[in-house]
C-alpha positions in Angstrom: 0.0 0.0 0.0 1.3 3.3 -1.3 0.8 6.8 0.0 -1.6 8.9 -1.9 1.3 11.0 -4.2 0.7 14.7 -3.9 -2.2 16.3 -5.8 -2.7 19.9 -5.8 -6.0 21.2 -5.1 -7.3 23.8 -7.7 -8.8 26.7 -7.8 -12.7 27.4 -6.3 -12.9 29.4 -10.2 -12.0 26.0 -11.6 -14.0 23.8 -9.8 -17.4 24.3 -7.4 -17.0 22.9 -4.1 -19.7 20.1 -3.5 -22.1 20.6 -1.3 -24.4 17.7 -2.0 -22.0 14.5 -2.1 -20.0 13.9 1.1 -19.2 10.0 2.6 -21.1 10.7 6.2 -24.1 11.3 3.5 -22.9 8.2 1.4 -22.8 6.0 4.5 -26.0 7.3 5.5 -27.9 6.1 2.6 -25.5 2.5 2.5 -26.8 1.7 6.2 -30.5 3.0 5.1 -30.9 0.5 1.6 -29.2 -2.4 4.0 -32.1 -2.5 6.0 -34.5 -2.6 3.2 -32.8 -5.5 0.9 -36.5 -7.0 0.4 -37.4 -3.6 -1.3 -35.8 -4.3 -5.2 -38.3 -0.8 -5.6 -36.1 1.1 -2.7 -33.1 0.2 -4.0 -33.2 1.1 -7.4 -34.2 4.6 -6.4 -31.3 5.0 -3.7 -29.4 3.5 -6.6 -30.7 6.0 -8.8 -30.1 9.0 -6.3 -26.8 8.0 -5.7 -25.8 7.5 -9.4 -27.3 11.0 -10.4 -25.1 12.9 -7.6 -21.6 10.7 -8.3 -22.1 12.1 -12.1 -22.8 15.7 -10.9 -20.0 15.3 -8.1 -17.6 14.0 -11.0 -18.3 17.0 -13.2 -18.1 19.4 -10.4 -15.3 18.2 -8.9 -13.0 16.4 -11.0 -11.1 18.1 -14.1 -11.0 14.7 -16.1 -14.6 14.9 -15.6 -15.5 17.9 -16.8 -13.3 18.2 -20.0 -15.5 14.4 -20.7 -19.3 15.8 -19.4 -21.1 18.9 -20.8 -23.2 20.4 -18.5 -26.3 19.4 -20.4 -25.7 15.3 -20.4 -25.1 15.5 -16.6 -28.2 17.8 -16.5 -30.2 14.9 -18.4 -29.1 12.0 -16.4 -32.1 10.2 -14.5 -31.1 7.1 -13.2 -29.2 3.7 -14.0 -31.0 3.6 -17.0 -29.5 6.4 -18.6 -26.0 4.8 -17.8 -25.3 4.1 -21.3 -25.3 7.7 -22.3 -21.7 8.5 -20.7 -18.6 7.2 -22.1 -16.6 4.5 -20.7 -13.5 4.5 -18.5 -10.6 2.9 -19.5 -7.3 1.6 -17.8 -5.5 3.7 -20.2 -7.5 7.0 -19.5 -7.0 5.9 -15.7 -3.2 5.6 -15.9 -2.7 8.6 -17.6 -5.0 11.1 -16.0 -4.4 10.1 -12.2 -4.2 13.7 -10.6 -7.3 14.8 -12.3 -9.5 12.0 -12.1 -9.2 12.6 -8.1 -11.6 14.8 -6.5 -9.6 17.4 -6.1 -12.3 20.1 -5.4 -14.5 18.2 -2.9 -11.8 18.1 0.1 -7.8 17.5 0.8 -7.1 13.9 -0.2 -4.4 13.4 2.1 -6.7 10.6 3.7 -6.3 9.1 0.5 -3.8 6.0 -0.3 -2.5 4.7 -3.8 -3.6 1.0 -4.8 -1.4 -0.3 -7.3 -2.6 -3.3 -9.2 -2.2 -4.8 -13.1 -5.7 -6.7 -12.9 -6.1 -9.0 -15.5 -4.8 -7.6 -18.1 -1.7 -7.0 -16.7 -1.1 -3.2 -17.4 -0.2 -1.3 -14.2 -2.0 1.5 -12.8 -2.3 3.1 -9.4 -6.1 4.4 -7.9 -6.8 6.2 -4.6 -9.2 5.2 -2.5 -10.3 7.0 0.7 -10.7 5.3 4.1 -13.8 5.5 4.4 -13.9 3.9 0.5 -11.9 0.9 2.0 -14.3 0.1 5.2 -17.4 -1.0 3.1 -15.3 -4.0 2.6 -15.5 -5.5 5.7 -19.5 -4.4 5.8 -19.4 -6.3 3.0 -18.1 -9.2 5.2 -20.7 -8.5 7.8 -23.6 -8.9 4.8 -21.8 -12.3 3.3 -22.0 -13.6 7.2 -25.5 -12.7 7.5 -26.8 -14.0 4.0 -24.7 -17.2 4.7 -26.1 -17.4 8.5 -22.5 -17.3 9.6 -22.3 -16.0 13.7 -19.0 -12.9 13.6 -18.2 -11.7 17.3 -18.1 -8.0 16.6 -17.3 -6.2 19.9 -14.9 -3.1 20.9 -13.3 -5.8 22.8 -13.1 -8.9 20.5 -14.0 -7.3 17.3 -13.7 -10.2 14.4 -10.8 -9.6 12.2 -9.9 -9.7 8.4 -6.7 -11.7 7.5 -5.7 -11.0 3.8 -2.2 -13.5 2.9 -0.2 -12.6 0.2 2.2 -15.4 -0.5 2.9 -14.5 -4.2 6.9 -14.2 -3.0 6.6 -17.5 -0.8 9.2 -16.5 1.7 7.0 -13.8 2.9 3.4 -13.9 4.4 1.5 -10.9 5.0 -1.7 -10.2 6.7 -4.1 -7.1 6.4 -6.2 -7.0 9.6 -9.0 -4.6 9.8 -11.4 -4.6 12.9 -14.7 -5.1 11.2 -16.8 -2.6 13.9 -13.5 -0.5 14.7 -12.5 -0.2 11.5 -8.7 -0.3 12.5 -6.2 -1.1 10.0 -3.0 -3.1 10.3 0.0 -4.6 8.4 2.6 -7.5 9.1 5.0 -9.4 7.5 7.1 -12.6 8.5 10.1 -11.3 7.8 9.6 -8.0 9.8 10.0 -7.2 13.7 6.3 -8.3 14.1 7.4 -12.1 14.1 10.2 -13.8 15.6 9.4 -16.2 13.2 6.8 -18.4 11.8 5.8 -20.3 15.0 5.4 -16.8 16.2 3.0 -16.0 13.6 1.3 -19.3 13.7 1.1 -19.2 17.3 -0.4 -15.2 17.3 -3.1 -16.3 14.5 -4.8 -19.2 16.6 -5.6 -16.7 19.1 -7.9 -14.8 16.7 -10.9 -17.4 16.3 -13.7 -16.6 14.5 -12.0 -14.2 12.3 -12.8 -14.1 8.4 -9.6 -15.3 6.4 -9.9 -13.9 2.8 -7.1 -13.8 0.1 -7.0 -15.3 -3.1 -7.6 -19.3 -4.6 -3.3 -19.5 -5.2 -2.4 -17.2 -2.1 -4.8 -19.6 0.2 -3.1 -22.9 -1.3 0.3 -21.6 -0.6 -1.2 -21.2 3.1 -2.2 -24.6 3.5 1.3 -25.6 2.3 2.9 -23.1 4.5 0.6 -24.8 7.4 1.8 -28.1 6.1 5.6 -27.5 6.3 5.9 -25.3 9.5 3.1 -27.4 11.7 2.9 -30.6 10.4 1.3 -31.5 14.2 -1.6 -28.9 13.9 -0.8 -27.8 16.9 -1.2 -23.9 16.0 -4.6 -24.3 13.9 -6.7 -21.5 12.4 -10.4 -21.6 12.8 -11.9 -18.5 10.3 -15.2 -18.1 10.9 -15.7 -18.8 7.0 -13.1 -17.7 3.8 -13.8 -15.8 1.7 -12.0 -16.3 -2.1 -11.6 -13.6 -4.8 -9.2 -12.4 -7.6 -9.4 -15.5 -9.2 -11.8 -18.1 -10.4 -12.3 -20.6 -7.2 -12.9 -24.7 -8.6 -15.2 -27.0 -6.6 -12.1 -28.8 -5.5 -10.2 -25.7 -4.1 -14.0 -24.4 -1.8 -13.7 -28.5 -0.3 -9.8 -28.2 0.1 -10.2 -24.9 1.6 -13.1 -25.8 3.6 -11.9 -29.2 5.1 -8.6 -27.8 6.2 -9.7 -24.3 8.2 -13.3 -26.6 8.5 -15.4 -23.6 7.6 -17.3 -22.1 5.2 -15.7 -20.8 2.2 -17.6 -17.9 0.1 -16.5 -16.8 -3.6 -16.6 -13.0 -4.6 -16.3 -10.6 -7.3 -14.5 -7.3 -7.1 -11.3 -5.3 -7.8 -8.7 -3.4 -6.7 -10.3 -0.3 -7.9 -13.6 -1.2 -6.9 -13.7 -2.9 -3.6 -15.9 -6.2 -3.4 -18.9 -5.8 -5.8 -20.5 -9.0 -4.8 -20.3 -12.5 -3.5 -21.7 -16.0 -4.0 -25.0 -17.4 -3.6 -26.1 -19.0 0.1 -28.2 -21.2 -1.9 -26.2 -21.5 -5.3 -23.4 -20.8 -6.8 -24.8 -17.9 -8.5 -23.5 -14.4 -7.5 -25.9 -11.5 -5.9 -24.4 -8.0 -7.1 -24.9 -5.4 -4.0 -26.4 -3.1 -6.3 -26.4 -0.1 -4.0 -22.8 -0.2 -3.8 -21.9 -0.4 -7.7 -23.6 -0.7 -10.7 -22.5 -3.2 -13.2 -22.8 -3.8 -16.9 -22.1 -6.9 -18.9 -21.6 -5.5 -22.8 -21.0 -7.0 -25.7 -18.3 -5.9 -29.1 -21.0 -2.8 -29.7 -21.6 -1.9 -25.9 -24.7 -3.0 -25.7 -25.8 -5.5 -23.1 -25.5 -9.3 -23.0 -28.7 -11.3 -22.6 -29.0 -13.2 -19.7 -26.8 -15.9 -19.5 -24.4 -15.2 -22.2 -20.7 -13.8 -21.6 -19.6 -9.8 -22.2 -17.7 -7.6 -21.2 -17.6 -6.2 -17.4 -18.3 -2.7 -16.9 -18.1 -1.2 -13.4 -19.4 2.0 -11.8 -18.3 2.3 -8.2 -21.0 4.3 -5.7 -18.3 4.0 -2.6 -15.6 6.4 -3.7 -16.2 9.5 -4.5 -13.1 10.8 -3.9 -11.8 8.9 -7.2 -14.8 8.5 -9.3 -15.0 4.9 -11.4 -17.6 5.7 -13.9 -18.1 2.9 -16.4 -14.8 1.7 -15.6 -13.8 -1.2 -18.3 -11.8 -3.6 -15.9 -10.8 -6.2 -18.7 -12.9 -9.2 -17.7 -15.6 -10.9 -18.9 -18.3 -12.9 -17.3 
């Protein structure tokens, strides 16, 4: 995780302050559709809302934004359904147009850190995403617990925690813990003062149970083998209160390995780097819900038009979370 690099705010004759969009607001109307997921009526219009004031916030606020919007197509947006009117985002535009993409006339994005990633395709590119952005992740987790009936112990004293591993390098295991209720954020790595070693590592994680271990299908493999080779006893087991898989496509046989070794349940999602988590498997299938009041996506074919149901397109992503870094029809290179 990089700083946020240094972007200069510009002038109030450049661009409006915003008076309309602000994350406490955002939050306010995330917590207020939660409660009313029954409602497919009540969440299309929050969607709708919330969609109308990201494009006015982009134009308003963002200089890539306004060289792309005129005045009157912003003016003429309704809802979702007028999504296809605005041009699309590309990894390309993102790369190149970094400082002016940001918000820079909403509020000092200092609060603001770089995520690098090369997604899928494998091109490079850095995004900032706000803290605020980052912590409707782990409600996220909270929602996949409660759709999957899954108990979390979320208390100022024993709040569950979120272990991300990152064993791409082998020889170096890192975890991202995030107090789901305190929102806290942490870091460690085995090859830093944290550990005296692994059996110090092993030995810290069994003291977290019930926590929700997510990572990746090839991260979590390299786990169980790092489990394998440094307690070959099980005397330091970790007991997640389920996993949860993303960034790559999860097989049958991964969920049972997965799910026989930490012996819980395991839960596939969807989302990026940019994005955050856009949506997660099925309870009953293994179909994926899309949280729809957190992003809006598209599945286009060659002409940009959408798929039929059932058939395979393009991914197209508009993310309602960050407004500090607007994703507006953001092309992430996969299809599904």
């Amino acid at each position: 995780m990089a700083k946020a690099p240094h972007i200069r705010r510009s002038p109030k004759s450049v661009l409006e302050h915003d008076t309309e969009i602000t994350i406490p607001k955002l939050k306010r109307e995330l917590d207020h559709s939660r409660q009313a997921f029954c409602s497919p009526d009540f969440i299309g219009s929050i969607r709708d809302e919330r969609f109308r004031k990201l494009v006015a916030h982009a134009r308003r606020n963002c200089l890539f934004y306004r060289r792309r919007y005129e005045r009157e197509l912003v003016e003429s947006i309704r809802g979702v359904e007028d999504l296809h009117m605005l041009p699309m985002l590309s990894r390309k535009d993102v790369q190149e147009n970094l400082e002016s993409i940001a918000a820079t006339g909403l509020k000092d994005l200092s609060h603001c850190n770089g995520y690098s990633t090369s997604g899928s395709s494998g091109v490079p590119l850095t995004v900032l995403r706000s803290r605020e952005a980052m912590m409707y992740d782990p409600g996220m987790m909270r929602l996949m617990a409660e759709r999957h009936d899954i108990p979390l112990e979320l208390s100022p004293d024993r709040p569950a925690i979120f272990f991300f591993v990152d064993l791409e390098n082998y020889g170096c295991l890192y975890q991202r813990i995030a107090m789901l209720d305190l929102g806290e954020d942490y870091r460690f790595g085995l090859g830093s003062p944290s550990w005296d070693g692994p059996m110090h590592m092993l030995e810290f994680l069994t003291t977290w149970p019930g926590a929700v271990l997510s990572s990746n299908p090839q991260s979590l493999t390299r786990l169980l083998e790092f489990y394998d080779e440094e307690d070959p006893k099980g005397e330091y087991p970790l007991r997640p209160a389920f996993v949860l898989s993303g960034g790559a496509e999860l097989t049958d046989g991964q969920a049972k390995k997965f799910s026989d070794f930490f012996q819980a349940p395991v839960i596939d999602s969807y989302g990026t780097v940019e994005t955050g988590v856009v949506g997660f498997q099925c309870a009953k299938s293994r179909a994926f819900h899309v949280e729809e009041n957190v992003a809006i996506v598209e599945c286009l074919d060659p002409e940009g038009k959408p798929v039929p149901d059932g058939e395979v397109g393009e991914i197209v992503l508009t993310d309602l979370r960050n407004p500090e870094f607007p994703m507006i029809r953001y092309r992430i290179g996969d299809f599904g």
